[in-house]
N, C-alpha and C positions, 0 to 999 in steps of 0.2 A: 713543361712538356718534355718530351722523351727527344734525346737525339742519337745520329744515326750510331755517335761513339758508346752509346751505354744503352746496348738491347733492353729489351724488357727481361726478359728471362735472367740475365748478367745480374738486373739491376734488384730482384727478386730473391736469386740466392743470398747474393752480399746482404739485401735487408735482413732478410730470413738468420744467416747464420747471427748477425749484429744482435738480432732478437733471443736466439737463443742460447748467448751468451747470459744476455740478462735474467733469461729464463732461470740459469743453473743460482739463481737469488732468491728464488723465490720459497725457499724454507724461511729465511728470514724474516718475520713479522713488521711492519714499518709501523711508526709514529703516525698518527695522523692529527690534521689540526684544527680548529672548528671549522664548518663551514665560512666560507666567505660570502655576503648576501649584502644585495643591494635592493632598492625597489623605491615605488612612492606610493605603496599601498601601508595601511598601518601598520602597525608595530605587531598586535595578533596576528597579521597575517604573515609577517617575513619573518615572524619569531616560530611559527605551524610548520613553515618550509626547514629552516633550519634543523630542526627538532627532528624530521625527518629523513634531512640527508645526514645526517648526525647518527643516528639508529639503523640507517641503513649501512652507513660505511665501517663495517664490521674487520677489522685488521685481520689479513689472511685471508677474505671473502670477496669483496669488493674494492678493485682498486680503485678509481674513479668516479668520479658522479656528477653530472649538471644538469639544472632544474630549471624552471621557469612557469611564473604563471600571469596572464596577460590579459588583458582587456582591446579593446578594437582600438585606444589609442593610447595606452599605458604599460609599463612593467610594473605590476604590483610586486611581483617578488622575483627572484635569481639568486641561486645559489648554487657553490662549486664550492668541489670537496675533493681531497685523493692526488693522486696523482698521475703523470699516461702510463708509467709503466712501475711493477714491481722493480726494486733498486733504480730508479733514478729517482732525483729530485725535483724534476721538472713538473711542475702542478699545475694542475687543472686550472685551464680560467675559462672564461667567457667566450674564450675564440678558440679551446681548443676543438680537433676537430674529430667529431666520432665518424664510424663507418653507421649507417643509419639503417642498412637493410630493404626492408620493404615499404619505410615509409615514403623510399622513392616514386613507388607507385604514384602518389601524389601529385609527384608533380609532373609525370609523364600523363595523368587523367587531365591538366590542364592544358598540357601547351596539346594535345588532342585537342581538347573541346574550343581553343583556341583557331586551331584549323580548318574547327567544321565551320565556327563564327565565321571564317572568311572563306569559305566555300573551299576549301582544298579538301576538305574529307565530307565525308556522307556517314554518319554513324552508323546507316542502315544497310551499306555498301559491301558485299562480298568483300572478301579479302584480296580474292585473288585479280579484283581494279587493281591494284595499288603494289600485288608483289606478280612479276611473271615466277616466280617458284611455285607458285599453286595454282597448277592449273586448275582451271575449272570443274573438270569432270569428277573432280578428285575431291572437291570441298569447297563448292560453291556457296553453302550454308554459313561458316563462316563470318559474321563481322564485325566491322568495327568493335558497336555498342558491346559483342559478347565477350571480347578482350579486355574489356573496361570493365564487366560485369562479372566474370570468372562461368562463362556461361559458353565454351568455345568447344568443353568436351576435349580440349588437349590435354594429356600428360603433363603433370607438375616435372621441375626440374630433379633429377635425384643425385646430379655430381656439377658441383656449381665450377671444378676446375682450377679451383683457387692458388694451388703447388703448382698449375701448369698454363696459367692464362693464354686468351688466345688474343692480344693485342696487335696486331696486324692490321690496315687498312680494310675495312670490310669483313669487319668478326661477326657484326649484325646482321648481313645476309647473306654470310655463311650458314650461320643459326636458322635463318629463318629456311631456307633448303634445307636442312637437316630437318626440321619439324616438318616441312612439306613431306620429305621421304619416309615419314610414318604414318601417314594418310591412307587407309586405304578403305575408305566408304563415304559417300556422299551424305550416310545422313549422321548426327551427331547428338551427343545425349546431352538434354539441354540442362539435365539439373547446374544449379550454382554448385561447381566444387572450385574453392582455390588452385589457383594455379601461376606460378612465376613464370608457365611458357608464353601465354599468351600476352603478357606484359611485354615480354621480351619482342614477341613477334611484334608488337603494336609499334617500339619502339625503332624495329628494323622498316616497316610504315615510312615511321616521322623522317628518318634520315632520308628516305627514299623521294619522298614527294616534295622534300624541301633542300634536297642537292647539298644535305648542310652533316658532319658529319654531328651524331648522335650529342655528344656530351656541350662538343658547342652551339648547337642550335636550344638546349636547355640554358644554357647559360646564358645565351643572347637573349633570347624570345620568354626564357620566367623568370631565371635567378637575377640576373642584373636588374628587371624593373621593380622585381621586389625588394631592391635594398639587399640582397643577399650576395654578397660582395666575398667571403670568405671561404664558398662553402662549390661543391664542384664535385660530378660525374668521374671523373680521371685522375688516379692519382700522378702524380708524376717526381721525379728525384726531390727537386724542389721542396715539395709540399710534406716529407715525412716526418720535416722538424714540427711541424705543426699536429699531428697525429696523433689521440690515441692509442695505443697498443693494444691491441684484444688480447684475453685472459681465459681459462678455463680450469676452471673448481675441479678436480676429479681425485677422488679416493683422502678428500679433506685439506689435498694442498692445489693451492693456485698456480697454474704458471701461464708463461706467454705463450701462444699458438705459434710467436715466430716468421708469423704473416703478414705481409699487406695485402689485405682482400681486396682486388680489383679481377675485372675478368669482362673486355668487353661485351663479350656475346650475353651476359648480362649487367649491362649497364642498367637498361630501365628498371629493370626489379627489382635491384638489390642494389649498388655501388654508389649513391648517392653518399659524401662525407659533406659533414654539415656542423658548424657549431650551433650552441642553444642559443649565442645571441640570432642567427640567424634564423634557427627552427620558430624562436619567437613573433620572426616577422612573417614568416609564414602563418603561424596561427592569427596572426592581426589581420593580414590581406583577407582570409576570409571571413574572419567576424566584421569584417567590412564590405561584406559579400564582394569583392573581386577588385576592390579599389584601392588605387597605390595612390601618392602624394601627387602625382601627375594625371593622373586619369583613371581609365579603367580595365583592366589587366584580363578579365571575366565580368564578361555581361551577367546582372543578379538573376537575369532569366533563367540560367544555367544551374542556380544552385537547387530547385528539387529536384533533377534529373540527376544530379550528385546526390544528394543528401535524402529526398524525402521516395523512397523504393520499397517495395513489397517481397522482392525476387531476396527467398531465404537460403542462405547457405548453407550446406548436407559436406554430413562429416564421413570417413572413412569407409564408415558404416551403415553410409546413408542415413542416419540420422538426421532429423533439421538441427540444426545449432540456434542459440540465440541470440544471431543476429542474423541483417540481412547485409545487402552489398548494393551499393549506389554504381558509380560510375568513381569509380578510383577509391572509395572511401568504403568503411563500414560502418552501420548505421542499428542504434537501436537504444532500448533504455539502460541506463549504468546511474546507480544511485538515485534512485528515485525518478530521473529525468532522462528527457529524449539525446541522446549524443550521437556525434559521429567523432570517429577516432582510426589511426592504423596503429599497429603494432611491428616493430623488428626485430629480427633474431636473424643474428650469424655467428660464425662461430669466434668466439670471445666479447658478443657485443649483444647487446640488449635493446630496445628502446621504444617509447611509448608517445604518444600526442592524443590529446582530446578538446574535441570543443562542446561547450553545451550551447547551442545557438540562441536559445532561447533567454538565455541568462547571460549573455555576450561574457562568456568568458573561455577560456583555453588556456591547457598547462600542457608542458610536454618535458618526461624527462630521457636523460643520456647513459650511457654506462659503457663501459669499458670492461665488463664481468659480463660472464654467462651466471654468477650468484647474485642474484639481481631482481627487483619487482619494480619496474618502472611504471606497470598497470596501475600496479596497489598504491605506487606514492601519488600519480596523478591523480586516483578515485581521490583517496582519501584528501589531497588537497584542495578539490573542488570540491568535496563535500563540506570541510569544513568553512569553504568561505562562504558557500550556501549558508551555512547554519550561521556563521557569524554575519550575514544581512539581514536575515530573516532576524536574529536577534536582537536588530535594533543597532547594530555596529555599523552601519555606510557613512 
């Protein structure tokens, strides 16, 4: 964590410029080396993942990469490739740690549904119970469920703040009065449009009702009982040896953004760092519908009000899209079968998870590049282990 002698902003520049030092490397093309893979799925299958991140780590495109793909009590396969930054030689392992984007959603959809389980929240609850910044008159409509569901009719984020974070005590309800000061009608358009405000807001919520500030009360109440021991909402001095560096592709050379992306006022949304050993355990807890080595993390009652939703998602354009939106998750068919999956994107970073429930399995990959398909490597690796059981291969 942060102390009083090394501001946030002090500690920002110094990364920044340290980064874009390394940046001025980045004409340089690097070596890279096979994939590194482990697993105790067979040999087809951790030889499909390789093959993969192998073709995908493209010298000058892709600096980094971690994969993984899991069962409800196994790693069939992991693979790490690349390294966290152009010109170092510090390479990717298992614990390195990505910035993850929006698959933090996830895990702010839990430790919610975790609060309704114990009656601190009402999913169906006006917002403005739980924050005095909204009054009533102003957006009673509002709640819970539609923050979880992209269903609030708030404004998406469009300057996430990242050159100028707002890390001070109480950055989350700050935010959250800033979004209340754009309110001005009681009723609200219910279509599903994505949105990282109302995450944000849900998250100013959870601190709220549980006196706990934001990043640590995810880390006490999901990460630690999932085993996820590595992985954490806040970056801090500490933690940058551990870091990938984000990257960005533009006009055919790569270089470093020069950043560390953090920014309280969106923690829930977006700032979740996580390694794939960890992301891995995340995808096990729930093909184990909500159960850790000690008990049970999420009652299984909870997961078709996650996973199994009607409520379709409308694009810019008001199109339907295809897929719909559960409660933190999104939900629909991808390669023949029913999934739910997030995706992230910031800027120099990438990243994908899916589970197909039905077939207990889940893969999720990393990236450290904006040149990147971490969608296309998870289809394609669940599909191919589909096709190698169906083959007569288990």
């Amino acid at each position: 964590m942060m102390t009083a002698d090394w501001p946030v902003s002090r500690y920002v520049r110094i990364t920044a410029t340290m980064l874009m030092v390394v940046a001025l490397c980045v004409a340089a093309r690097h070596e890279r080396d096979a994939p590194k893979c482990i697993g105790s799925g067979v040999a087809p299958t951790i030889a499909t993942m390789a093959a993969e991140i192998d073709s995908e780590l493209i010298p000058g495109h892709v600096t980094g990469i971690a994969a993984e793909l899991v069962t409800a009590d196994s790693v069939l396969s992991q693979c790490v490739a690349g390294v966290r930054g152009l010109g170092s030689t510090a390479a990717i392992t298992a614990h390195t740690l990505f910035h993850a984007a929006s698959i933090s959603k996830t895990f702010v959809a839990a430790a919610t549904l975790r609060l309704v389980q114990r009656g601190v929240l009402d999913l169906d609850a006006p917002v403005d119970r739980y924050l005095a910044t909204f009054p009533p008159d102003r957006a009673p409509l509002i709640t819970i469920r539609d923050l979880m569901q992209h269903t609030s009719g708030l404004a998406d984020v469009t300057d996430y703040g990242w050159s100028a974070p707002d890390t001070l005590p109480g950055a989350l309800q700050r935010n959250a009065a800033a979004i209340a000061g754009t309110l001005d009608t009681r009723t609200r358009d219910r279509k599903a449009r994505y949105t990282n405000s109302g995450v944000d807001l849900l998250g100013a919520i959870i601190e709220r009702v549980t006196a706990t500030p934001f990043d640590q009360y995810l880390s006490n109440d999901i990460l630690t009982p999932t085993g996820m021991k590595e992985s954490f909402f806040r970056v801090g001095l500490r933690d940058t040896a551990r870091l990938a560096y984000g990257h960005l592709y533009n006009a055919g050379v790569l270089g470093a953004t020069g950043l560390v992306l953090m920014n309280e006022r969106h923690a829930p949304s977006s700032t979740l760092n996580v390694s794939i050993e960890d992301l891995g355990k995340w995808l096990q807890l729930h093909l184990r519908r909500g159960r850790t080595a000690t008990g049970a993390l999420l009652p299984e009652s909870v997961y078709p009000a996650m996973w199994d939703t009607t409520i379709h998602l409308t694009g810019g354009n008001g199109q339907t899209l295809d897929r719909s939106v559960g409660l933190g998750w999104l939900t629909g068919r991808r390669i023949g079968e029913f999934a739910v999956w997030h995706a992230g994107a910031d800027r120099g970073y990438l990243s994908f998870m899916m589970i197909l429930p039905e077939h207990g399995l889940g893969a999720a990959v990393l990236c450290n590049s904006d040149h990147c398909d971490p969608s296309g490597i998870v289809q394609r690796l669940l599909a191919a282990e589909l096709a190698r059981r169906r083959g007569g291969g288990e």
